[in-house]
Biopython code that builds the backbone (N, CA, C, O; Angstrom):
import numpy as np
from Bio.PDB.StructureBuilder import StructureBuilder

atoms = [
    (1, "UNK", "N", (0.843, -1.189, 0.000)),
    (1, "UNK", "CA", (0.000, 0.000, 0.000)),
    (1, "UNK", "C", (0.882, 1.243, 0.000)),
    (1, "UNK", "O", (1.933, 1.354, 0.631)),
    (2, "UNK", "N", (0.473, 1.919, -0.575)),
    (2, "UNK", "CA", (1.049, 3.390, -0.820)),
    (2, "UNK", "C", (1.124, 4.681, 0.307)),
    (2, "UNK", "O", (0.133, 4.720, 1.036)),
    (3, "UNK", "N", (1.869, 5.451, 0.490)),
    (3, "UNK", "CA", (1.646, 6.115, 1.977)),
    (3, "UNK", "C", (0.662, 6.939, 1.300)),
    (3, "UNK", "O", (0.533, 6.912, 0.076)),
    (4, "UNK", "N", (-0.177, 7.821, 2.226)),
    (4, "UNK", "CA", (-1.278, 8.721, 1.752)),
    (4, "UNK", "C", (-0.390, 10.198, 2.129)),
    (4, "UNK", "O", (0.262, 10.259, 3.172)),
    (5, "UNK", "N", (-0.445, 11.247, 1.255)),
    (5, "UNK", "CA", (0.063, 12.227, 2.257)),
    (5, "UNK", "C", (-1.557, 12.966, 1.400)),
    (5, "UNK", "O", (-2.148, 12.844, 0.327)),
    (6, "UNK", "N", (-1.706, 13.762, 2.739)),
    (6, "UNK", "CA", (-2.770, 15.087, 1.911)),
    (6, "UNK", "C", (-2.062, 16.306, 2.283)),
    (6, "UNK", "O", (-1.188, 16.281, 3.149)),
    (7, "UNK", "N", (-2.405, 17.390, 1.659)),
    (7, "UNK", "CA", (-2.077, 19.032, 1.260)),
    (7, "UNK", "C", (-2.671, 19.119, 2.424)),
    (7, "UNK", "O", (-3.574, 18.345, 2.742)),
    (8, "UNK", "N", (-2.177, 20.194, 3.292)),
    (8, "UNK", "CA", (-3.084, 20.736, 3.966)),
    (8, "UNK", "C", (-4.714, 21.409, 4.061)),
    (8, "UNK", "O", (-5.686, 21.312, 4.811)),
    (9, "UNK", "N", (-4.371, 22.071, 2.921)),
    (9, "UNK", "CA", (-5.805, 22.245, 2.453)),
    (9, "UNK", "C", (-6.707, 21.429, 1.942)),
    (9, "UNK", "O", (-7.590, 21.899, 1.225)),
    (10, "UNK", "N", (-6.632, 19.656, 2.299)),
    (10, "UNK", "CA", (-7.621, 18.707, 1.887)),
    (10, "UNK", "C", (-8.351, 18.773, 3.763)),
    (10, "UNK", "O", (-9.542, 18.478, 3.862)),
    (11, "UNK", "N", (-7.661, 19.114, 4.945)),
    (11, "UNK", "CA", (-8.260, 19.058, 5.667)),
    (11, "UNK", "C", (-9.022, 20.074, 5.868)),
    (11, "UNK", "O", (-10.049, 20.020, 6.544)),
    (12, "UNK", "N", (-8.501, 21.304, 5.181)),
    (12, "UNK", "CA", (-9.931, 22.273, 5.592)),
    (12, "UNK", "C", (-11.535, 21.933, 4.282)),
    (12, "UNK", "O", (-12.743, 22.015, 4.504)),
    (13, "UNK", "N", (-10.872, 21.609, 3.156)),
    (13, "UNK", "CA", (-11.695, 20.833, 2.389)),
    (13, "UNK", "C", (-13.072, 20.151, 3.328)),
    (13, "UNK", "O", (-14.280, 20.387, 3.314)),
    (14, "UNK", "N", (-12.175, 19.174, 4.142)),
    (14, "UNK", "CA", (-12.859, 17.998, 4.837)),
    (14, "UNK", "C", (-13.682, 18.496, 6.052)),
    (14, "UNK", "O", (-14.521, 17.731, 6.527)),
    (15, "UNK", "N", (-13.483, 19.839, 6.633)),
    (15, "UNK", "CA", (-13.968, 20.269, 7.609)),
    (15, "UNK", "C", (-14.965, 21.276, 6.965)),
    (15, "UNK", "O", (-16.070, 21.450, 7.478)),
    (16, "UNK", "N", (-14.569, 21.953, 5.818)),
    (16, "UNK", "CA", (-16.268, 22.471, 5.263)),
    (16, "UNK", "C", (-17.264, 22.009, 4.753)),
    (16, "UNK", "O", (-18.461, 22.296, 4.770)),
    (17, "UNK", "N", (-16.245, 20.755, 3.980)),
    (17, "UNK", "CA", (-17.578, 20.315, 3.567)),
    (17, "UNK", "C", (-18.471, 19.452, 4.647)),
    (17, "UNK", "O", (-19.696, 19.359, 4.574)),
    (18, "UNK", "N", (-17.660, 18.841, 5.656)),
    (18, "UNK", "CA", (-18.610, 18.120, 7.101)),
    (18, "UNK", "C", (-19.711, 19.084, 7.632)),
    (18, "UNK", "O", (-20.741, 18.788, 8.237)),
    (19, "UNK", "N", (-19.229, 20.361, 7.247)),
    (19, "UNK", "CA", (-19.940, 21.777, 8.333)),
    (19, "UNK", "C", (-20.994, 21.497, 7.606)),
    (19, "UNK", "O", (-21.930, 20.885, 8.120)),
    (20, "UNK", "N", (-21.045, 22.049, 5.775)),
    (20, "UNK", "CA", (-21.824, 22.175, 5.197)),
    (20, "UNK", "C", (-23.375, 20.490, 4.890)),
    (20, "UNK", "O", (-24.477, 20.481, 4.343)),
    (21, "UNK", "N", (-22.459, 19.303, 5.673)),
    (21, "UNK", "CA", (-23.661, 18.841, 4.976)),
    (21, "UNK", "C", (-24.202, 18.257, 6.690)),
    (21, "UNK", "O", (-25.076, 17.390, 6.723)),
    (22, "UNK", "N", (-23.656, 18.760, 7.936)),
    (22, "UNK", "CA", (-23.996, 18.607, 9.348)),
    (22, "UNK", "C", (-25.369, 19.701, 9.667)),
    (22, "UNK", "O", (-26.202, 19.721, 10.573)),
    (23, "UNK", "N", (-25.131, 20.620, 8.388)),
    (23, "UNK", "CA", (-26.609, 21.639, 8.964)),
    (23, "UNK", "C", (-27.791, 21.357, 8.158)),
    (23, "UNK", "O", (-28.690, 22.190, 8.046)),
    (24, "UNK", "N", (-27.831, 20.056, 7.515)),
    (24, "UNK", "CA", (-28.640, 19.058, 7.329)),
    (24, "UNK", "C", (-28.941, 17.924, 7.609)),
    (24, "UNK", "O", (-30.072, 17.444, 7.527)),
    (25, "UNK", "N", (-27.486, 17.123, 8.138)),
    (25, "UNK", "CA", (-28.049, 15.697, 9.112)),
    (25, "UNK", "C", (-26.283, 15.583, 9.389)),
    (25, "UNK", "O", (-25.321, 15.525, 8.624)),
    (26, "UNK", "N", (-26.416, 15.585, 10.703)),
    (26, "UNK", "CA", (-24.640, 15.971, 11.421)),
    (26, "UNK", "C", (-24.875, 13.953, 11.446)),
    (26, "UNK", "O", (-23.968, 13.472, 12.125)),
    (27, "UNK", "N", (-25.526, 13.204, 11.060)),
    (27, "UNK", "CA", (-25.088, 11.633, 10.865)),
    (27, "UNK", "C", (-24.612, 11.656, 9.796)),
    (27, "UNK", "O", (-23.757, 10.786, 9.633)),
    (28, "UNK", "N", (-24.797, 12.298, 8.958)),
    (28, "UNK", "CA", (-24.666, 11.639, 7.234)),
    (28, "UNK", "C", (-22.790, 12.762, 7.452)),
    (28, "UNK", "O", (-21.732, 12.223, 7.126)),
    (29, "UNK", "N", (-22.815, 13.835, 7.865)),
    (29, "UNK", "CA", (-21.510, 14.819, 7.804)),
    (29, "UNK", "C", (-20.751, 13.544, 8.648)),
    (29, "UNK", "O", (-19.788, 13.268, 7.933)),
    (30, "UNK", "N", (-20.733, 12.737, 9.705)),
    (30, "UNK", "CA", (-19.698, 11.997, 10.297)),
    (30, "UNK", "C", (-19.696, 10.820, 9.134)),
    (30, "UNK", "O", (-18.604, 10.284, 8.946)),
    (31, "UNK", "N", (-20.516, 10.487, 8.547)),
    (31, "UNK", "CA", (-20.931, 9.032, 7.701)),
    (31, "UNK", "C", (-19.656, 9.793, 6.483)),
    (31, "UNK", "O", (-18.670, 9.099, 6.238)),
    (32, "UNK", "N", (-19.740, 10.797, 5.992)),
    (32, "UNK", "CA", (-19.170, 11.419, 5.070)),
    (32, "UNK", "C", (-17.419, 11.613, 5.779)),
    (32, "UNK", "O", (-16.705, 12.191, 4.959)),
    (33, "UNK", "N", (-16.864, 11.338, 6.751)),
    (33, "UNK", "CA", (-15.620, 11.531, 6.939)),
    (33, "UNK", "C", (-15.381, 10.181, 6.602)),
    (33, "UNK", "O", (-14.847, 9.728, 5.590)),
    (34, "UNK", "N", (-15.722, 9.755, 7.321)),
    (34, "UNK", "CA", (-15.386, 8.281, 7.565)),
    (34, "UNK", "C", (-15.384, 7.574, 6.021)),
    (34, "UNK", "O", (-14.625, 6.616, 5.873)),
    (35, "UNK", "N", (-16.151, 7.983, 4.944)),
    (35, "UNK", "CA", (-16.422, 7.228, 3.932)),
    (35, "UNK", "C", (-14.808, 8.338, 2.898)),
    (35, "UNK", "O", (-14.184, 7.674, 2.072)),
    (36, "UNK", "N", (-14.536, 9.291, 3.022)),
    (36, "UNK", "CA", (-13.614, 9.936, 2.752)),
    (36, "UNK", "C", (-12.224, 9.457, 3.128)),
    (36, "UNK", "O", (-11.418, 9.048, 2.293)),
    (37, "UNK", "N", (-11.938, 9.547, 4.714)),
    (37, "UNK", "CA", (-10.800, 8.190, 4.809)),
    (37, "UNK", "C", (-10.682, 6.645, 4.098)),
    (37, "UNK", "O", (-9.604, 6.221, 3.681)),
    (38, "UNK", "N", (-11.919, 5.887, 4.023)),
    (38, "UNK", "CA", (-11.931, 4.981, 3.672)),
    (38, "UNK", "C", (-11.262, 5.154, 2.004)),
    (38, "UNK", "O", (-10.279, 4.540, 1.587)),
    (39, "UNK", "N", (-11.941, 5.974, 1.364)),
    (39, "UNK", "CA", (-11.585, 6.188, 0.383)),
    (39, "UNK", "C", (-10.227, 6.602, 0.212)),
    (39, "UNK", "O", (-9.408, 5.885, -0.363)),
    (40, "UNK", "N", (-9.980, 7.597, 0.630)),
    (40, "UNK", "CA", (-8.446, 7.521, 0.419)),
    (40, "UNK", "C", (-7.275, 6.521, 0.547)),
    (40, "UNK", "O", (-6.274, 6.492, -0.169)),
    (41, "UNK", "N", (-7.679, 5.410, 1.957)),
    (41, "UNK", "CA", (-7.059, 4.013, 2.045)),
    (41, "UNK", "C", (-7.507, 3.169, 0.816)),
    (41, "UNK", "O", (-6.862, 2.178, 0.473)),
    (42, "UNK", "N", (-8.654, 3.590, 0.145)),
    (42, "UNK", "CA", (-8.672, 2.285, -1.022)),
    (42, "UNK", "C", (-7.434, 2.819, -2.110)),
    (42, "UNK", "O", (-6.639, 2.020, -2.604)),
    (43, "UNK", "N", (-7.400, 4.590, -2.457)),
    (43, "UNK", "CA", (-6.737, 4.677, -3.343)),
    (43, "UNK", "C", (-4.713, 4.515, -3.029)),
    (43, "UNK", "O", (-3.877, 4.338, -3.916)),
    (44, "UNK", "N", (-4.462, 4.642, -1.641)),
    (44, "UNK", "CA", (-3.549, 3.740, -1.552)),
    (44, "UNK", "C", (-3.082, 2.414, -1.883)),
    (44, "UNK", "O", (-1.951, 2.002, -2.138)),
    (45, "UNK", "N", (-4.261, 1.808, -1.821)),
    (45, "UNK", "CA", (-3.735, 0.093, -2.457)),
    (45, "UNK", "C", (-3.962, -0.057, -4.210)),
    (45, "UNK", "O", (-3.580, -0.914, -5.007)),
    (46, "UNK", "N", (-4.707, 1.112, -4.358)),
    (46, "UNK", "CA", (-5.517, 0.892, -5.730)),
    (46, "UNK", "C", (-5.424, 2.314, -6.366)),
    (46, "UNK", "O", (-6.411, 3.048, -6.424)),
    (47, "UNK", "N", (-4.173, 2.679, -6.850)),
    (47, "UNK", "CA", (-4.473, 4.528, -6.787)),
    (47, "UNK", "C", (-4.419, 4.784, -8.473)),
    (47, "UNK", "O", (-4.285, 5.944, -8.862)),
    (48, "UNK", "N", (-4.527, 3.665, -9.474)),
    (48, "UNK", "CA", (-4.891, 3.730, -10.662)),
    (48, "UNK", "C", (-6.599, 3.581, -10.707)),
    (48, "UNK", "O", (-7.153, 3.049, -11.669)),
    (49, "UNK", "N", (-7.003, 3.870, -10.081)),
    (49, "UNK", "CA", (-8.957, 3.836, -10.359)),
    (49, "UNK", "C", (-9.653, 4.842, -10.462)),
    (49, "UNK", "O", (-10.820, 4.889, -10.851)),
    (50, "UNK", "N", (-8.764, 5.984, -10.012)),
    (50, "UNK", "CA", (-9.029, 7.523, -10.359)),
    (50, "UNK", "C", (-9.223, 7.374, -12.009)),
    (50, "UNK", "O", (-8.629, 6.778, -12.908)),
    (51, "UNK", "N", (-10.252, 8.145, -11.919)),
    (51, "UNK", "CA", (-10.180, 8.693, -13.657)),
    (51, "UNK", "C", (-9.313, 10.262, -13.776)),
    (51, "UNK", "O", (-9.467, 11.221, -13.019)),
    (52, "UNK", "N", (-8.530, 10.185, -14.774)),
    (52, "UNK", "CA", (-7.514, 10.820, -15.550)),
    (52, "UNK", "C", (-8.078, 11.828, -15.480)),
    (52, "UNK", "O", (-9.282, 11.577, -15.535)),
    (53, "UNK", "N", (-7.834, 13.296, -15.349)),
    (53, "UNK", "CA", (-8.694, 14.957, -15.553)),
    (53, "UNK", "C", (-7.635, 15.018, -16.732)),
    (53, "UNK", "O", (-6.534, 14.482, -16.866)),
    (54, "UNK", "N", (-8.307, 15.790, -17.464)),
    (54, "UNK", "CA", (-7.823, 16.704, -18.834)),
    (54, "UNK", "C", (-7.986, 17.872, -18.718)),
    (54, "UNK", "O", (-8.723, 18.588, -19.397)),
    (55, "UNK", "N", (-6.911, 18.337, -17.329)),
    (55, "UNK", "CA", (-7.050, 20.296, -17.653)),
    (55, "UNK", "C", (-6.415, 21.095, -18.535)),
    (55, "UNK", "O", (-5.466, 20.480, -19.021)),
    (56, "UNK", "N", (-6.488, 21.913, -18.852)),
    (56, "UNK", "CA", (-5.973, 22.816, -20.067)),
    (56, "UNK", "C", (-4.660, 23.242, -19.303)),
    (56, "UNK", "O", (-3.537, 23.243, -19.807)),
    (57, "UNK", "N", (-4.954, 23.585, -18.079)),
    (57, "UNK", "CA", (-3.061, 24.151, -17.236)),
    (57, "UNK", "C", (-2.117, 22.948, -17.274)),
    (57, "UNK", "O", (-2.679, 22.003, -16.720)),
    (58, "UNK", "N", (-1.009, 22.648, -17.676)),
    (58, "UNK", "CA", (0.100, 21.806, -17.617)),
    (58, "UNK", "C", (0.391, 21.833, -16.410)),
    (58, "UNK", "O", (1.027, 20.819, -16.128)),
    (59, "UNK", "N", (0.219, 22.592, -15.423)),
    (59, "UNK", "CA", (0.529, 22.053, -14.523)),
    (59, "UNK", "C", (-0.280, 21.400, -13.575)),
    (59, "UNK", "O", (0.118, 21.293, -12.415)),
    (60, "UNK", "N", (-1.588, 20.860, -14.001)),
    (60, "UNK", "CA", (-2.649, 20.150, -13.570)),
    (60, "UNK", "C", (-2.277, 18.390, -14.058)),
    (60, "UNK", "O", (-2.874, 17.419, -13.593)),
    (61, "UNK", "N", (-1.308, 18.336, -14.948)),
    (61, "UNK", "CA", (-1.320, 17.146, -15.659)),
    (61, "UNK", "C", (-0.690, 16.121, -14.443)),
    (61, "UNK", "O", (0.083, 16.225, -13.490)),
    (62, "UNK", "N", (-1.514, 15.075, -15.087)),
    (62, "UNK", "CA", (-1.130, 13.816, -13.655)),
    (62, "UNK", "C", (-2.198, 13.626, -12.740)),
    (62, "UNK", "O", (-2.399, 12.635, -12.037)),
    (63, "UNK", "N", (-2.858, 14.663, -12.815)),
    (63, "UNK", "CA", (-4.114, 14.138, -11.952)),
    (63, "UNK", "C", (-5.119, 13.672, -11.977)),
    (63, "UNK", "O", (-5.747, 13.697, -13.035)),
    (64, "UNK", "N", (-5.667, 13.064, -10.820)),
    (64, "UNK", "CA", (-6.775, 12.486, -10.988)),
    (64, "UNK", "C", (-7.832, 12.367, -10.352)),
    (64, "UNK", "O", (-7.765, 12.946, -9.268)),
    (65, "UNK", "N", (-8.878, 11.823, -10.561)),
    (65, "UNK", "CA", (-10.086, 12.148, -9.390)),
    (65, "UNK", "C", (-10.963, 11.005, -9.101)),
    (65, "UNK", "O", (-11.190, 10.283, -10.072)),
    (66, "UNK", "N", (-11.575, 10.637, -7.842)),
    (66, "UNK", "CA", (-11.832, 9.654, -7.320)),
    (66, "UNK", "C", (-13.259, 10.255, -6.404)),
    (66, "UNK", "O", (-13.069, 11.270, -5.734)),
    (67, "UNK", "N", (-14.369, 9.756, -6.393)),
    (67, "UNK", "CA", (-15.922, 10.390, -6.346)),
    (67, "UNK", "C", (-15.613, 9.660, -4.744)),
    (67, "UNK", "O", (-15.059, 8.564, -4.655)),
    (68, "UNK", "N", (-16.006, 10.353, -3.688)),
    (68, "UNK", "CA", (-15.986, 9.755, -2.586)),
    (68, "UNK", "C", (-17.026, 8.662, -2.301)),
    (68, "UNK", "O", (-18.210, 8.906, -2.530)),
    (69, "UNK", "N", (-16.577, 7.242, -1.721)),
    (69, "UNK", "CA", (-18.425, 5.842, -1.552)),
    (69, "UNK", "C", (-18.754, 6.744, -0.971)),
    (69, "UNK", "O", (-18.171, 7.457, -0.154)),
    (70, "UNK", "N", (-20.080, 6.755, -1.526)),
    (70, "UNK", "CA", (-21.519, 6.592, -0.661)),
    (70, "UNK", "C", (-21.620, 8.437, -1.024)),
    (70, "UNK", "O", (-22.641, 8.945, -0.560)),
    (71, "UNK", "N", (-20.596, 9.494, -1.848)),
    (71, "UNK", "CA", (-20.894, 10.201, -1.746)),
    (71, "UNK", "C", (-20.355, 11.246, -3.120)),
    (71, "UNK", "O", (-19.704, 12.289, -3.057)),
    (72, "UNK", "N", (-20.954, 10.449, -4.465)),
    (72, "UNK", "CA", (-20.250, 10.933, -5.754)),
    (72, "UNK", "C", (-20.267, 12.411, -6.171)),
    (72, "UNK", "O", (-19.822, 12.724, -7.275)),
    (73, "UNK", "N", (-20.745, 13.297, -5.361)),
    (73, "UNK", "CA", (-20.721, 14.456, -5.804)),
    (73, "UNK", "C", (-19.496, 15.422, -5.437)),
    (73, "UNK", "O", (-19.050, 16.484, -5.872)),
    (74, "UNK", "N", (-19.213, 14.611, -4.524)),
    (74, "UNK", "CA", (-18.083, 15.289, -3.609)),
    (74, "UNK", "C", (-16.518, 14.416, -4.303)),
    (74, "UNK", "O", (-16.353, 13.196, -4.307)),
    (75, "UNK", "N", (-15.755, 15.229, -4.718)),
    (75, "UNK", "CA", (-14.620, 14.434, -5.580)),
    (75, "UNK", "C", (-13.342, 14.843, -4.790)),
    (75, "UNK", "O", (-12.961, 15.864, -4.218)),
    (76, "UNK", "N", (-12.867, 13.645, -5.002)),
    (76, "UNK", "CA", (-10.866, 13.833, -4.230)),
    (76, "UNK", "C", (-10.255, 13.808, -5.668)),
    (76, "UNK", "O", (-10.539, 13.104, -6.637)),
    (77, "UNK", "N", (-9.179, 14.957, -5.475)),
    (77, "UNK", "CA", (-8.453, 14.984, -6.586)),
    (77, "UNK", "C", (-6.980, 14.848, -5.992)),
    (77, "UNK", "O", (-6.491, 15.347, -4.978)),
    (78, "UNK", "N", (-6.331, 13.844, -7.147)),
    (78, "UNK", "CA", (-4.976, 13.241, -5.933)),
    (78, "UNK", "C", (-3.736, 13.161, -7.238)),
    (78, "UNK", "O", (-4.117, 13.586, -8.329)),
    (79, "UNK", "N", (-2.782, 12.814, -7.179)),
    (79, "UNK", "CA", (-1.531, 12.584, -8.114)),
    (79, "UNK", "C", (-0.392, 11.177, -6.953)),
    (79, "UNK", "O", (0.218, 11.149, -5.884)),
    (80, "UNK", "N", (-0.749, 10.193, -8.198)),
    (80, "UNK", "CA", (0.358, 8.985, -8.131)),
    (80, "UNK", "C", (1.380, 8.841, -7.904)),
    (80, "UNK", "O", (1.764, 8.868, -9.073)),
    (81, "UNK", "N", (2.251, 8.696, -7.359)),
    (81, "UNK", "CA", (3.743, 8.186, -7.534)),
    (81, "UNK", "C", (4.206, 6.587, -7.453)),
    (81, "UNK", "O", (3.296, 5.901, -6.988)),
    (82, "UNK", "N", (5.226, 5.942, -7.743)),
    (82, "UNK", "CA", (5.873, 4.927, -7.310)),
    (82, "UNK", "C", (5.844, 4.843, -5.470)),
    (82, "UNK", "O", (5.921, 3.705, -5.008)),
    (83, "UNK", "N", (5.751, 5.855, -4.606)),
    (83, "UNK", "CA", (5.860, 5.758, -3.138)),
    (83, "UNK", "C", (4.599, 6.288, -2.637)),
    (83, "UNK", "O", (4.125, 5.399, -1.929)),
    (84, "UNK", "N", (3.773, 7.359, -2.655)),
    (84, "UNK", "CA", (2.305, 7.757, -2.310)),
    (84, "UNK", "C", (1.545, 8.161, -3.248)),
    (84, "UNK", "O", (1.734, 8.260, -4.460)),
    (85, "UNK", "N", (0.433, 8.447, -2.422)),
    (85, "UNK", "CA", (-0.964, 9.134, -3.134)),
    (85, "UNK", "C", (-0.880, 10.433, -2.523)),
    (85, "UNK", "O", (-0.990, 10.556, -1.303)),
    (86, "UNK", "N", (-0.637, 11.700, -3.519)),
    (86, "UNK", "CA", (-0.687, 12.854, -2.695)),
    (86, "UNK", "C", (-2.262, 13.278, -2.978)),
    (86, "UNK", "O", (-2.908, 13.462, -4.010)),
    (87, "UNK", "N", (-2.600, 13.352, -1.425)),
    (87, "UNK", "CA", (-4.204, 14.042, -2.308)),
    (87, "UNK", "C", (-4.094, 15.597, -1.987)),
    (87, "UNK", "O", (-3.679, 16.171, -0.980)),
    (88, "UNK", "N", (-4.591, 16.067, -3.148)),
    (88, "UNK", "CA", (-4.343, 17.846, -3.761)),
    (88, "UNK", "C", (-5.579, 18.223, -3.041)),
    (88, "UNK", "O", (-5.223, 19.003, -2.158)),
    (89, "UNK", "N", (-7.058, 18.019, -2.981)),
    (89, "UNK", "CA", (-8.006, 18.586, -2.838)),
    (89, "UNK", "C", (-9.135, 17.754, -2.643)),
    (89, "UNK", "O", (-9.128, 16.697, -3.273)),
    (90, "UNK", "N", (-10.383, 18.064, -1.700)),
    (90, "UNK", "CA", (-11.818, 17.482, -1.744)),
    (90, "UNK", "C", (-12.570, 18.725, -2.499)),
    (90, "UNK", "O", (-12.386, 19.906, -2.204)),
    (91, "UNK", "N", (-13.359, 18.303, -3.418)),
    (91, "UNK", "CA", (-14.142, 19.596, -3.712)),
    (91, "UNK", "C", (-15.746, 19.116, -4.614)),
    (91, "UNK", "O", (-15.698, 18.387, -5.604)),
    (92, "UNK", "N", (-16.618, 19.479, -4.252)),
    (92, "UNK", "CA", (-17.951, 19.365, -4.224)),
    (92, "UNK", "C", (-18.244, 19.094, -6.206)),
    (92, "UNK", "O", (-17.149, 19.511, -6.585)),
    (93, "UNK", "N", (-18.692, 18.850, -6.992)),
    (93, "UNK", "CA", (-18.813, 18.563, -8.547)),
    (93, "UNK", "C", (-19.078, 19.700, -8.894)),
    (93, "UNK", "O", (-18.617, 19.953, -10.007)),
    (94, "UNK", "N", (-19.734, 20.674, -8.336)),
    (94, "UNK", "CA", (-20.850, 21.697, -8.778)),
    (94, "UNK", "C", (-19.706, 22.377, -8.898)),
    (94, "UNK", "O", (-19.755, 23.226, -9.788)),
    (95, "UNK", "N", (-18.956, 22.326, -8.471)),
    (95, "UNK", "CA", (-17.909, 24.365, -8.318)),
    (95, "UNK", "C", (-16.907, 23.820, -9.522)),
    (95, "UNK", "O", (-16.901, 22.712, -10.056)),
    (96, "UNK", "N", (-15.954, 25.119, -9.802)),
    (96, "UNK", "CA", (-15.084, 24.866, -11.131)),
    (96, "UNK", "C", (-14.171, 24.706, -10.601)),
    (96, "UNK", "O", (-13.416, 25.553, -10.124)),
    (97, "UNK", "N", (-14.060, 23.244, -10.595)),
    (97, "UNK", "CA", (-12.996, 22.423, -10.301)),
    (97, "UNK", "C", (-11.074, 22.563, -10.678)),
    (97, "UNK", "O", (-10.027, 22.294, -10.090)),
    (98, "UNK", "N", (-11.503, 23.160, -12.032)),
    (98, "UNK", "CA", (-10.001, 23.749, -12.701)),
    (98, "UNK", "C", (-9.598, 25.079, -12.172)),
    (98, "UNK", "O", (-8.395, 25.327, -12.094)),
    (99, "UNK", "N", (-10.707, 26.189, -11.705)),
    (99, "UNK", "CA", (-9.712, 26.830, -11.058)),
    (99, "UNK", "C", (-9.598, 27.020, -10.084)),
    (99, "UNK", "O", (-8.853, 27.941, -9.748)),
    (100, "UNK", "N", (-10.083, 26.468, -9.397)),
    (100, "UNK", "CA", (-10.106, 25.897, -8.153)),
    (100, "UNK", "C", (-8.172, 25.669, -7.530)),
    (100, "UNK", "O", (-7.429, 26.172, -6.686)),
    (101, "UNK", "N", (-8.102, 24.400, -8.796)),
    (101, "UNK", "CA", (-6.767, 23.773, -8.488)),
    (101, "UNK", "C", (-5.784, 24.201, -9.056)),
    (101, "UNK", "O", (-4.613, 23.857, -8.890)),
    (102, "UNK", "N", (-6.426, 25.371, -10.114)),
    (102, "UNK", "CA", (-5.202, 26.593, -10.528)),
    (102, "UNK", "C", (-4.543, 27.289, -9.366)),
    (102, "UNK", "O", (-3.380, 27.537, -9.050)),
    (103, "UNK", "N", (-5.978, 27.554, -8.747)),
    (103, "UNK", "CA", (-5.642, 29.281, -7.433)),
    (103, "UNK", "C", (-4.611, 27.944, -6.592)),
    (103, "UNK", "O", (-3.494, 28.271, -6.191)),
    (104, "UNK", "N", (-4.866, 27.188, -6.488)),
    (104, "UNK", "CA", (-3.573, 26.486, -5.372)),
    (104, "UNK", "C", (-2.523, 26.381, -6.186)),
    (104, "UNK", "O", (-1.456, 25.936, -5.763)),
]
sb = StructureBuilder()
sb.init_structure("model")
sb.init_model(0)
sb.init_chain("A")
sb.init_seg("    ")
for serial, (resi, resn, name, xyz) in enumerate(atoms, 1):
    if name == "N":
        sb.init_residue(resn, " ", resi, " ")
    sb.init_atom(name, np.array(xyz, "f"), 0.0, 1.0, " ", f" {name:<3s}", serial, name[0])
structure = sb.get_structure()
């Protein structure tokens, strides 16, 4: 298995989006961490299952994105190596995802 490292900013990711879906059912916002770790441990053992992004910035190239179980709207966007999975970002489908991961 692959080490996981995340950006710092995947944990504030992980803490707005918990806020945002706890002021509708604070079970489903803990159900939603937990299914987010899990996920990230699958793409450690398995970190080719991401589908490929095609951004127009070159320096987006390599990445990839992985729909969180139990919660496909909400996407992890991560980059491979031979030693980890770095994950870059959690970010919701609806928002613009490319510049999003430009401004970082």
């Amino acid at each position: 298995m692959l080490r996981i490292n995340k950006h710092p900013q995947v944990i504030r990711d992980l803490i707005d989006l918990a806020t945002y879906i706890a002021e509708d059912n604070l079970d489903a916002s803990d159900k939603f961490l937990v299914a987010a770790e899990e996920t990230f441990q699958q793409l450690g053992k398995m970190p080719g299952m991401g589908k490929s992004c095609n951004f127009y910035n070159p320096n987006l190239m390599g990445i990839r994105q992985q729909a969180i179980k139990g919660f496909k709207k909400y996407l992890i966007f991560y980059r491979a190596s031979d030693l980890d999975v770095e994950i870059i970002r959690v970010i919701h489908s609806a928002r613009d995802i490319e510049a999003i991961l430009e401004d970082d």
